[in-house]
VMD Tcl script that draws the C-alpha trace (Angstrom):
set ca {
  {-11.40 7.76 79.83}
  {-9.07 4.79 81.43}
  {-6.56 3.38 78.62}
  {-8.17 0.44 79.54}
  {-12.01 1.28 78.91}
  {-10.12 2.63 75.06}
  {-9.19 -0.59 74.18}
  {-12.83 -1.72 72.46}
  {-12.60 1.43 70.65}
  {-9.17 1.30 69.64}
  {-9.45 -2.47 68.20}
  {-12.82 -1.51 66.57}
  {-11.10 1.38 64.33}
  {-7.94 -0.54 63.85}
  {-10.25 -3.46 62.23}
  {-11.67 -0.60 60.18}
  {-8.50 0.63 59.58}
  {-7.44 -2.84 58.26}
  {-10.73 -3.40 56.35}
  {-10.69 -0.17 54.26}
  {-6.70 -0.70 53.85}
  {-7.80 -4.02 51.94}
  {-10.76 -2.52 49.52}
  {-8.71 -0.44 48.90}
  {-6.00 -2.91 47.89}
  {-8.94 -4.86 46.18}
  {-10.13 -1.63 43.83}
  {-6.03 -0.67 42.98}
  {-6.19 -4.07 41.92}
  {-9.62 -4.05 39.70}
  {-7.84 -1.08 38.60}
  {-4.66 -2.44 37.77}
  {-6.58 -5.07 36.15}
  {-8.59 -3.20 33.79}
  {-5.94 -0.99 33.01}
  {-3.92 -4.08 31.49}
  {-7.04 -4.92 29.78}
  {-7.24 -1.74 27.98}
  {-3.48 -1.95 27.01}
  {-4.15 -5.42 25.61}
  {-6.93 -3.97 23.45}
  {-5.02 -0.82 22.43}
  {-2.22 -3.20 21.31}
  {-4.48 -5.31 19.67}
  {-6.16 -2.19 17.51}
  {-2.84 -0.88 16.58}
  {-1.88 -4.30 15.60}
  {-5.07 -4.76 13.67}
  {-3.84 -1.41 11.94}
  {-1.07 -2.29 10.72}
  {-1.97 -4.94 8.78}
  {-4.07 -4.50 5.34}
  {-7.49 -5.58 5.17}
  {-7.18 -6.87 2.03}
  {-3.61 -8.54 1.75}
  {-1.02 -10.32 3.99}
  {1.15 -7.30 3.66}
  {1.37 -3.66 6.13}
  {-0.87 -1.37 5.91}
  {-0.79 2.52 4.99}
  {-0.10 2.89 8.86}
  {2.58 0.56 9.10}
  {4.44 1.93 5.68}
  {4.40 5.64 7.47}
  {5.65 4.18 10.53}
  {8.72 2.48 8.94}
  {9.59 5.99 7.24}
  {9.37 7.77 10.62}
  {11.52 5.28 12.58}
  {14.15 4.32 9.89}
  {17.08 6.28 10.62}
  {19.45 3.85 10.12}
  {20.12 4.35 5.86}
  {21.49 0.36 5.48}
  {18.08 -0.56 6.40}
  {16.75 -0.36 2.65}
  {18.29 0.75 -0.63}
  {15.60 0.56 -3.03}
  {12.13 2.00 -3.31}
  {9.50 0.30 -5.58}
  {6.11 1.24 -6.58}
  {3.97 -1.09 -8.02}
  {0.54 -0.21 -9.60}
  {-2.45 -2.73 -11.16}
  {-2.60 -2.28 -14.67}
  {-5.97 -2.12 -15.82}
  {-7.22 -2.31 -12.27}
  {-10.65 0.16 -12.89}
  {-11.29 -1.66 -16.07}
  {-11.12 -5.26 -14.29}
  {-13.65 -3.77 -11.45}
  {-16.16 -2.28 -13.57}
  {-16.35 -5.93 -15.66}
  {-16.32 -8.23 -12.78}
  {-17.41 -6.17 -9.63}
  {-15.36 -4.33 -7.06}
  {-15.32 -8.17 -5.39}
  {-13.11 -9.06 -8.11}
  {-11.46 -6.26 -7.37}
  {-10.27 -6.92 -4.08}
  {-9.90 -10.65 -5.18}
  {-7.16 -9.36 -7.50}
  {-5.62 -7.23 -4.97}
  {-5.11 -10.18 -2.34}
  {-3.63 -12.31 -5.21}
  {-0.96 -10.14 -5.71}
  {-0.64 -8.91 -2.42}
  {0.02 -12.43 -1.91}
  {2.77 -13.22 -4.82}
  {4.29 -9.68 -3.14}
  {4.57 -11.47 -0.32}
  {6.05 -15.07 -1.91}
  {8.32 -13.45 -3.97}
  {9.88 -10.07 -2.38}
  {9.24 -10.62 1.38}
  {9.83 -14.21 1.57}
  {12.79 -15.03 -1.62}
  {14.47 -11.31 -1.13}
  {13.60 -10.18 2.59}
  {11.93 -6.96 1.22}
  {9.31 -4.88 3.31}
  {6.06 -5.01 1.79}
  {2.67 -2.79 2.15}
  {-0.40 -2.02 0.50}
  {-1.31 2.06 1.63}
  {-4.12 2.51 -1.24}
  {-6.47 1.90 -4.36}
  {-4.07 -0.92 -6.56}
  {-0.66 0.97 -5.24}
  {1.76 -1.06 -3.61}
  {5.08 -0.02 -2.17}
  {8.08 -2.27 -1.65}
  {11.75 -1.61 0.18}
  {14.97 -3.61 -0.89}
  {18.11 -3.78 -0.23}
  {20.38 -3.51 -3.22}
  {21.65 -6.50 -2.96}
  {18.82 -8.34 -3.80}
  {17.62 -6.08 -6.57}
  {18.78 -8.14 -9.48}
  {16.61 -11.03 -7.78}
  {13.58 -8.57 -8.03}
  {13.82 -7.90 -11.34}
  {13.80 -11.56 -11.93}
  {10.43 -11.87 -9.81}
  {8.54 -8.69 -11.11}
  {8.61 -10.45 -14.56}
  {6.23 -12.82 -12.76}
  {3.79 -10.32 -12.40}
  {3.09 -10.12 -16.64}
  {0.36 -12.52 -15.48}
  {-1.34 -12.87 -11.79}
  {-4.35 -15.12 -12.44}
  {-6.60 -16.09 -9.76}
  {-10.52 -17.43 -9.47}
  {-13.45 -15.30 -8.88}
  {-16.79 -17.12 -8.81}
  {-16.02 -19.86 -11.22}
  {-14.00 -18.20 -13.38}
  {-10.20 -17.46 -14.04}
  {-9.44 -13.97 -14.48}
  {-6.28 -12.35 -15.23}
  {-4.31 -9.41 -13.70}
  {-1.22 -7.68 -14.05}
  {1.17 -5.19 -12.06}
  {4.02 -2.69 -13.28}
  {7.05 -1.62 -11.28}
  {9.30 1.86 -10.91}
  {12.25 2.03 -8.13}
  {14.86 3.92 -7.59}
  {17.93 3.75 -5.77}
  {18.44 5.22 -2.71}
  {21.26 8.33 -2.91}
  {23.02 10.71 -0.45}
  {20.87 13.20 1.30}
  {17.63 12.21 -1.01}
  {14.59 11.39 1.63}
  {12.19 8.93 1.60}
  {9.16 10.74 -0.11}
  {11.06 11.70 -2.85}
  {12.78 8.53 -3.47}
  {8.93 7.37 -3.07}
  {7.74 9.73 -5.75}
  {10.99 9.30 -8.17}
  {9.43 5.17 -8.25}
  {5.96 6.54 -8.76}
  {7.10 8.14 -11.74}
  {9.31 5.20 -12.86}
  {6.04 3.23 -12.70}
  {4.29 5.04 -14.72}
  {7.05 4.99 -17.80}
  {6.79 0.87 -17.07}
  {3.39 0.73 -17.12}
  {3.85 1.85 -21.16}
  {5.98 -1.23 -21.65}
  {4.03 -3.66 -20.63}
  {2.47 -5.90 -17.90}
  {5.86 -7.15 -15.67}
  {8.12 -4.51 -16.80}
  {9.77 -2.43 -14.71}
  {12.19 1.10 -15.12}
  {14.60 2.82 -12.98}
  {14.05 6.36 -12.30}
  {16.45 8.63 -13.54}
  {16.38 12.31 -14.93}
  {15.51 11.56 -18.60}
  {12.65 9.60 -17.09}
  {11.28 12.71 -15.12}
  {12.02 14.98 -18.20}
  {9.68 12.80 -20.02}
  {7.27 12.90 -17.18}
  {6.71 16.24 -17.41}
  {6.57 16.47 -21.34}
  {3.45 14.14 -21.69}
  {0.11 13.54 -20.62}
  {-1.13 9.97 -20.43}
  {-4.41 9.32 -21.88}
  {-5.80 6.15 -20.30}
  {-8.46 3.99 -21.58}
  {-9.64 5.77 -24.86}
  {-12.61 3.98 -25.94}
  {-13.48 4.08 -29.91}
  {-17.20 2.94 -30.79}
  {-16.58 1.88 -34.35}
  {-13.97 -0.81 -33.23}
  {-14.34 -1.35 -29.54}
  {-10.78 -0.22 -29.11}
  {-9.65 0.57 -25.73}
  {-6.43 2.52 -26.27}
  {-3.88 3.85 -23.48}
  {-1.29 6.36 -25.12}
  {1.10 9.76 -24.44}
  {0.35 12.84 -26.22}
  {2.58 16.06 -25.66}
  {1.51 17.96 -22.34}
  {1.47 20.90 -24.28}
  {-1.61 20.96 -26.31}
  {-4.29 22.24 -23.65}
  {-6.70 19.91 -24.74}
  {-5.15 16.56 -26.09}
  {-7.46 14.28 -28.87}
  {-7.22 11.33 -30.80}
  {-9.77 11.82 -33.56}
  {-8.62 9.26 -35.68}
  {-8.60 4.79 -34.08}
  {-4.95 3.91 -34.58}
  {-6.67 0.60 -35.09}
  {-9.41 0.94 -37.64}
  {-8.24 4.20 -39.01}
  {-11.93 5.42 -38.16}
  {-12.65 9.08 -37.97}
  {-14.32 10.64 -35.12}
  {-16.07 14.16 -35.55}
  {-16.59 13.87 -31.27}
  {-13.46 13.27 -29.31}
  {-14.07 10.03 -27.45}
  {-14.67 9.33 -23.79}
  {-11.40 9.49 -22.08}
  {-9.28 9.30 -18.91}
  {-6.78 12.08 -18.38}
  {-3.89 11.52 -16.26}
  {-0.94 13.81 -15.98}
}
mol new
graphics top color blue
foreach p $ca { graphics top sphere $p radius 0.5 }
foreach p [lrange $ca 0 end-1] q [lrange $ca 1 end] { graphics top cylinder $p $q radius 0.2 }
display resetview
């Protein structure tokens, strides 16, 4: 066949040359397309993630993030746990509702007060837990703010309703790590959440000692009275009871409904 009689033949495959060149420019670009759709929606959902359903502060996701990239130890001095007090009691009177109602109120004083006045980093990971990172500078201002927290009212349905918070923190120290400065607060909580609505302790060893020498009993209800009675008894008795209302002096032959927590 003459070069000449191959011409037709040669311009016909060079046009389908040049036609499936371009589809398949068109599909990398479809592709390309969709592919920085589904980024923007991945980003999105770990976005979404991060932040709590329930306040304006991080989530659990977000709070185990910071530990994992913080390797820089200036970048927080202070670990605080904060826990509801009363929190079950509140739901079972006013609804779970409530419950969450109270939850975004303080999420959002957490937020006014620590994040905003003090520059603190602020997340909600569970339940009525809340965990807060300072800088020591700034933790003399905190103390001033957690004293706010004796009273967090907000409105449910037409009514005011009151809760309250408790804090523990402690101070970040050479070659401690973040879970157990996270756990030494957690236990500092729990010694402030004896002394009242807006106190707050520092952990220290005579405050684990102590830890470990009691059991809390939570929420002791006595019939006679309607007492509802939170209190320590020594860890050591296997099965701790308060048989006689500190409040009416009424004695019980049954041990009353209780909450154990060690």
């Amino acid at each position: 066949m003459s070069l000449f009689n191959s011409l037709p033949q040669l311009e016909q495959a060079f046009r389908d040359l040049k036609d499936n060149f371009e589809k398949s420019v068109s599909v990398l670009r479809s592709a390309e397309e969709s592919v920085s759709v589904l980024q923007a929606a991945v980003q999105s959902v770990i976005q979404t993630a991060l932040v709590d359903d329930k306040t304006p502060l991080g989530s659990d996701l977000a709070l185990q993030q910071t530990f994992s990239s913080t390797t820089d130890e200036g970048s927080f001095d202070v670990v605080v746990f904060g826990d509801l007090n009363r929190f079950k009691r509140l739901s079972d009177r006013f609804t779970h509702t409530a419950g969450d109602a109270a939850l975004r109120r303080v999420g959002t004083m957490i937020e006014e007060l620590f994040v905003k006045e003090c520059g603190a980093q602020a997340f909600h990971p569970s339940g009525d837990e809340f965990v807060i990172l300072l800088k020591r500078e700034v933790l003399e201002s905190f103390k001033t703010y957690a004293k706010s927290f004796a009273k967090c009212a907000f409105e449910f349905e037409g009514q005011q309703i009151k809760t309250a918070m408790s804090f523990g923190y402690a101070v970040r120290q050479a070659e401690i790590d973040f879970d157990t400065l996270l756990n030494r607060a957690d236990t500092a909580c729990q010694a402030a959440k004896r002394l009242g609505d807006g106190s707050y302790v520092e952990w220290t060893d005579e405050i684990e000692i102590e830890s470990k020498s009691f059991v809390t009993l939570r929420d002791v209800h006595y019939p006679t009275c309607r007492a509802i009675i939170t209190c320590d008894v020594p860890r050591q008795i296997s099965q701790p009871k308060i048989n006689i209302c500190p409040v009416c002096s009424t004695s019980l032959t049954d041990q009353p409904s209780q909450s154990q927590t060690p």
